[in-house]
N, C-alpha and C positions, 0 to 999 in steps of 0.2 A: 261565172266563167267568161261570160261576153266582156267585161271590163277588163278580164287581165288579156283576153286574145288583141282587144283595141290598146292596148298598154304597148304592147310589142311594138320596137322602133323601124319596125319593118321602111318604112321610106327612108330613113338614115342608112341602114344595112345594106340595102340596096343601091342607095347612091354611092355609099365608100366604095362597095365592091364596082361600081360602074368608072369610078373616079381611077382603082385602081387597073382595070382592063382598059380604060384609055389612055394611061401611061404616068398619073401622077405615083410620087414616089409614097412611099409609109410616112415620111415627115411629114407630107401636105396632109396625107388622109391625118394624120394626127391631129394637127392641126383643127383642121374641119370638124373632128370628133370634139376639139376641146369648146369650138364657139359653141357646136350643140351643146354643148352639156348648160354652157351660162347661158344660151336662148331658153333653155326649159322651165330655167325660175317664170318668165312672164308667159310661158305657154301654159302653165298653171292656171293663172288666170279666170279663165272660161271657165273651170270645173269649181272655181269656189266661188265666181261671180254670182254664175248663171243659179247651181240649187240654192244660194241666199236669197236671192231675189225670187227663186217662185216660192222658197219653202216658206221668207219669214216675212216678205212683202207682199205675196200673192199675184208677183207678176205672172199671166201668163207664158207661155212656151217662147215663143218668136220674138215678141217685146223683150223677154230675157236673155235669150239667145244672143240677140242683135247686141247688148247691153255689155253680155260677157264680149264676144267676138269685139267690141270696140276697146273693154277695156284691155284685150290682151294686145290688141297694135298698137296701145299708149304705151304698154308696157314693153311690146317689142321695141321700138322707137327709144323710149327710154334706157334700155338694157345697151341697144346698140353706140348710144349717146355715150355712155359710161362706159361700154368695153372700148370704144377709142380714145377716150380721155385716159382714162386710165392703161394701154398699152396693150389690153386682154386678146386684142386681133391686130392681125395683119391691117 
């Protein structure tokens, strides 16, 4: 039950609605909803990094941690590289 309540895009949800009380129109929030969507391939990351490394490597907790969390900013970094090359954002 704990992984699907941490699953919820609660910080997205909240942002659009804040986006849209401060005056942006439903195209922008559109917009903003479509980067999240192609940010979440490398937000991934973390969650298949991090149990490979303790389950089949034996890394501890933080060592892994740290391992997952770096490779998800190479992967953000890379995602974002690729959505302006290829036209995906503003």
């Amino acid at each position: 039950m704990a992984a699907v309540l941490a699953s919820i895009p609660i910080v997205s949800v909240l942002s659009m609605m804040m986006m849209y009380h401060e005056g942006s129109t439903a195209l922008q929030i559109s917009e903003f909803a479509k980067d999240i969507v192609w940010l979440l391939i490398p937000s991934l990351l973390i969650f298949l990094v991090m149990p490979w490394l303790i389950e089949s490597k034996g890394w501890d907790f933080y060592p892994a941690l740290a391992a997952g969390l770096a490779t998800t900013v190479m992967g953000y970094f890379a995602m974002t590289q690729a959505m302006e090359r290829f036209g995906l954002s503003d």
